[in-house]
C-alpha positions as CSV (number, residue, x, y, z in Angstrom):
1,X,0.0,0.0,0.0
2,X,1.6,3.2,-1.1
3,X,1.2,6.4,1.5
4,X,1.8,9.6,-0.2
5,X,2.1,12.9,2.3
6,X,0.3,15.9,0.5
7,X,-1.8,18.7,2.1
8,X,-5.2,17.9,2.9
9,X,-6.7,20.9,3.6
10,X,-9.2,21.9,0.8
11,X,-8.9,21.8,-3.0
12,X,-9.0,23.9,-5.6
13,X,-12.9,25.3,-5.7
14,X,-13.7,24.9,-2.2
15,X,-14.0,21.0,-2.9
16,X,-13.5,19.3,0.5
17,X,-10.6,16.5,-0.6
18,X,-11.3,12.7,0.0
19,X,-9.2,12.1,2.9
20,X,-7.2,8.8,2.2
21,X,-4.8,6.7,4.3
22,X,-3.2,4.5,1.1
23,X,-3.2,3.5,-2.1
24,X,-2.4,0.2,-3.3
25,X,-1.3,1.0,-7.5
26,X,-2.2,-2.4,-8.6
27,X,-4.8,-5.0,-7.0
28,X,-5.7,-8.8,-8.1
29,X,-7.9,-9.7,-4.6
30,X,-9.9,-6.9,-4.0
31,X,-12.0,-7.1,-7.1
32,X,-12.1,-10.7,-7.9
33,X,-11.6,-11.1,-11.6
34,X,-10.3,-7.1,-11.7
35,X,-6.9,-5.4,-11.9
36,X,-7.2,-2.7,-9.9
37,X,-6.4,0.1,-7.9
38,X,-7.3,0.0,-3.9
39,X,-8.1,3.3,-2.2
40,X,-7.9,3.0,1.8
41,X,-10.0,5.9,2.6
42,X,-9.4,6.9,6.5
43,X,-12.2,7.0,8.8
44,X,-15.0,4.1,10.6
45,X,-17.9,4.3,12.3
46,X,-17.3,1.3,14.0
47,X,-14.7,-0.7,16.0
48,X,-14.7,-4.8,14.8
49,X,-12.1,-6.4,17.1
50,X,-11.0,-8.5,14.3
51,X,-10.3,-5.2,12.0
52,X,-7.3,-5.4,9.7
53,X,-7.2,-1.8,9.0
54,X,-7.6,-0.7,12.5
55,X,-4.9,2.4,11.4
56,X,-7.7,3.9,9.4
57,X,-10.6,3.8,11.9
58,X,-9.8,7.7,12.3
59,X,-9.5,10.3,9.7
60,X,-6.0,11.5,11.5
61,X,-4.7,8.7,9.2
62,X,-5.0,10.3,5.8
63,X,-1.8,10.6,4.1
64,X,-2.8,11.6,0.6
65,X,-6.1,13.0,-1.1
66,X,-8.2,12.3,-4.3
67,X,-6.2,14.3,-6.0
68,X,-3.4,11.7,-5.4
69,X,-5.6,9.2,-6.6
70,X,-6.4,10.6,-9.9
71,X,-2.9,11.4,-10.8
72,X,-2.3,7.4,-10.2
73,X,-5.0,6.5,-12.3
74,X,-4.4,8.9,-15.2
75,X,-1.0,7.4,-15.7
76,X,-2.7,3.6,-15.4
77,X,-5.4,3.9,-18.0
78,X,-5.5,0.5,-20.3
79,X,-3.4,-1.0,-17.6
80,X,-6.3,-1.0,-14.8
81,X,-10.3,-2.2,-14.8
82,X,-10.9,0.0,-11.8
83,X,-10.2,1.2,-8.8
84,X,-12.1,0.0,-5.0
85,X,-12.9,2.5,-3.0
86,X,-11.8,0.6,0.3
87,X,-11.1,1.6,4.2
88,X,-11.8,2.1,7.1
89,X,-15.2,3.1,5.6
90,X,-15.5,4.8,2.5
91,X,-19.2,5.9,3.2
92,X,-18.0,7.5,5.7
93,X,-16.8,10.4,3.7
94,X,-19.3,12.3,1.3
95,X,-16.6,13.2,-0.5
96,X,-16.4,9.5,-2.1
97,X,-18.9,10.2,-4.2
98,X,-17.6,13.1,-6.1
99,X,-14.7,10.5,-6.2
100,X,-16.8,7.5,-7.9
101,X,-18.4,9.9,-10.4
102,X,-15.0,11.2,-11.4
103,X,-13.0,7.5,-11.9
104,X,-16.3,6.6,-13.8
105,X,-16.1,9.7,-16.3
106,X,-12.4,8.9,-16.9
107,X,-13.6,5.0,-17.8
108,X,-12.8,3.0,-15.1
109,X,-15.2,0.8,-13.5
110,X,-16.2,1.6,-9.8
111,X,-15.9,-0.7,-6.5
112,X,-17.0,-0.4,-3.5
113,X,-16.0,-2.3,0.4
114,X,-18.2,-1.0,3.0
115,X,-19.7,-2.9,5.8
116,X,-23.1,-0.8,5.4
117,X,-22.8,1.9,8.0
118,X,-23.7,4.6,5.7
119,X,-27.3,2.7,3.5
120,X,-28.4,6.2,2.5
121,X,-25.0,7.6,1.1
122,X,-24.6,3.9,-0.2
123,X,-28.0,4.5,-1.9
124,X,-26.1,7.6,-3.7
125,X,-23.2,5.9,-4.2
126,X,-24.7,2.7,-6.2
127,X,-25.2,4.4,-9.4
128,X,-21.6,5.1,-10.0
129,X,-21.1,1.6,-8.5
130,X,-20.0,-1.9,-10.7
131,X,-19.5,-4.1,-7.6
132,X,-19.5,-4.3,-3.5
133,X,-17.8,-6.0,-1.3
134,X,-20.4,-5.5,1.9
135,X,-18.7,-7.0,4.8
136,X,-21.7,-9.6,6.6
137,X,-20.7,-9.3,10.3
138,X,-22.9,-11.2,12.4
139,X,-26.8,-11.9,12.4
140,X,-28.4,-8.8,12.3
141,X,-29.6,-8.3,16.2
142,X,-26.2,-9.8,16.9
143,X,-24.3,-6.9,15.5
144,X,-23.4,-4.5,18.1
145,X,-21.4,-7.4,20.1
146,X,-19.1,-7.3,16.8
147,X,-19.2,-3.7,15.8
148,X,-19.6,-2.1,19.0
149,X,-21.7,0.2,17.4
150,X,-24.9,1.4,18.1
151,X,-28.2,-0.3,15.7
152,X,-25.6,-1.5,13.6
153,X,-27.7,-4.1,12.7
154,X,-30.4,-2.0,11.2
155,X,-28.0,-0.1,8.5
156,X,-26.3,-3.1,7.6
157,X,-29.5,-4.6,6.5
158,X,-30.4,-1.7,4.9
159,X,-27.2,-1.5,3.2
160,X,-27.5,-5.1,1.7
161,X,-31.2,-4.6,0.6
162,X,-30.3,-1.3,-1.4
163,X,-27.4,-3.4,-3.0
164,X,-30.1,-6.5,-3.7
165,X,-32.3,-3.9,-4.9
166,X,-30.5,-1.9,-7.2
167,X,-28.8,-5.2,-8.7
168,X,-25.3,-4.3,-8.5
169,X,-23.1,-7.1,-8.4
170,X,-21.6,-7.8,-5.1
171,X,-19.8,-10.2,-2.9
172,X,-21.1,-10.9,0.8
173,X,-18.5,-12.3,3.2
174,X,-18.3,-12.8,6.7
175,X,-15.4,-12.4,9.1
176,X,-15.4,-15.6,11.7
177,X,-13.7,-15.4,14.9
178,X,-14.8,-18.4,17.3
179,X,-15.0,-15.7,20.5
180,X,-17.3,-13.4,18.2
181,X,-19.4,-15.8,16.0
182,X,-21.0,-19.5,16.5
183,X,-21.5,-22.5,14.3
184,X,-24.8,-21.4,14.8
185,X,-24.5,-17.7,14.3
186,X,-22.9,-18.8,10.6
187,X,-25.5,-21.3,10.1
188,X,-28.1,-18.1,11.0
189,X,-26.1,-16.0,8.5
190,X,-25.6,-18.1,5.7
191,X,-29.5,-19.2,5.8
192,X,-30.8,-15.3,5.8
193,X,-28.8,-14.3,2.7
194,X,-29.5,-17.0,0.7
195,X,-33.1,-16.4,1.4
196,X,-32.6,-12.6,0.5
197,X,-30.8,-13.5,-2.5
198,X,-27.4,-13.3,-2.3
199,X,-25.6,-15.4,-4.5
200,X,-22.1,-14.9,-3.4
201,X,-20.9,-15.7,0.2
202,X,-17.1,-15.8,1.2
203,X,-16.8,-17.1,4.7
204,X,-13.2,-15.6,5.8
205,X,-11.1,-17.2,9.0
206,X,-9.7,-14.5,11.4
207,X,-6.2,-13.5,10.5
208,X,-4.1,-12.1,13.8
209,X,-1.5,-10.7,11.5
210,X,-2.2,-6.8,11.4
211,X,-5.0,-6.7,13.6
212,X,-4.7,-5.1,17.8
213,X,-4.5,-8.5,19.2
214,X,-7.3,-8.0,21.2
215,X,-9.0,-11.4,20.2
216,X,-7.1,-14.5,20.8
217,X,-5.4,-15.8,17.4
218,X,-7.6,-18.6,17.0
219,X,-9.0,-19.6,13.8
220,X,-11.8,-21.7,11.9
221,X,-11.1,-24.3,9.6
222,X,-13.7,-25.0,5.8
223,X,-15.2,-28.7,7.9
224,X,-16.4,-25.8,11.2
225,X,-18.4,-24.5,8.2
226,X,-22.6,-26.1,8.9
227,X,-22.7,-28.6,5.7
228,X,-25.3,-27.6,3.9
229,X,-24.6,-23.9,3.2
230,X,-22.0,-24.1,0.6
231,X,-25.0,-25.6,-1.5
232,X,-27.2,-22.4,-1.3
233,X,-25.2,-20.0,-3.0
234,X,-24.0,-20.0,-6.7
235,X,-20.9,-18.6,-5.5
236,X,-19.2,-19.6,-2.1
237,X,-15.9,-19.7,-0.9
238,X,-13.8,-20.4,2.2
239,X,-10.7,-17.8,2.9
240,X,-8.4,-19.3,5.1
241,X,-6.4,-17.3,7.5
């Protein structure tokens, strides 16, 4: 992940400047089936235990700007299919969507991580949008225990029906930590998306690498996984640690 130091106050116009904490140039895993370009946008609502980006919770992590950004990507036209608009939490900044319009007017297709803080920026956000990643963190009155956030819950759901909706392509996945998450929790998790639709489910074990350490490094293995939910999805996937 590049970091870049710039100013960050405003830009030129009295455009407030997306406030970014890295840029990864070139990306083959955070867009499957894309070559892109990852912006880590600095800033979260919430405060996962298990989060790998805990650096960028704040927006005191921004190192470079959109400006940045979209001297990267004019040099990297024909070599890129997008750029992800990543974090932290992108929604979290208003600013992103100036951002998406612009990387769409230059050609490049638009992706999206969020876990689903923000559903009515996301609803803003989804026409500039080709694909999401929406992180799936627990079963939806279970959510505060992982996000430590308040009705967390509530906009996540929201989030993934305006997705669902709009029929944007996207990718659900769910983090597992044994401390946060049950057999039971995942069997609860799997079971609602399917029903709502989701095609695509990537169950990811815990990696302590990069994280605070506050959860024990313990991980989940693809036979934890309840048998039959592999079979209700199109797509599915195991992402070891």
């Amino acid at each position: 992940m590049t970091s870049l130091t710039p100013g960050v106050g405003c830009q030129e116009g009295g455009r407030r400047p997306l406030l970014i904490g890295g840029i990864q140039p070139f990306s083959t895993v955070d867009w499957p089936g894309k070559l892109a370009c990852v912006a880590f946008l600095a800033g979260c609502p919430w405060r996962c235990p298990y989060c790998q980006n805990a650096a960028l919770q704040t927006r005191e992590a921004a190192t470079a700007t959109d400006a940045d950004l979209f001297r990267l990507l004019g040099a990297r036209r024909g070599l890129l299919d997008g750029v992800v608009f990543s974090g932290g939490e992108p929604l979290a900044q208003a600013a992103v969507l100036d951002s998406m319009r612009e990387a769409k007017e230059m050609g490049f297709e638009v992706g999206l991580h969020t876990c689903g803080a923000f559903p009515d920026r996301l609803l803003e956000a989804l026409p500039y949008l080709d694909w999401v990643g929406l992180d799936v963190k627990a079963p939806w009155d279970a959510y505060d225990r992982v996000t430590r956030g308040h009705a967390s819950g509530k906009a996540a759901l929201a989030s993934l029906t305006a997705i669902l909706d709009a029929g944007v392509a996207m990718e659900a996945r769910t983090t597992w930590h044994p401390a946060l998450l049950s057999g039971e929790d995942i069997r609860t998790i799997g079971h609602d998306l399917a029903a709502r639709g989701v095609t695509n489910w990537a169950v990811q074990a815990y990696r302590h690498i990069g994280t605070t350490g506050e959860l024990p490094d313990e991980t989940v293995y693809p036979s934890d996984v309840p048998e039959e939910l592999p079979g209700l999805f199109e797509h599915y996937e195991f992402r070891r640690a």
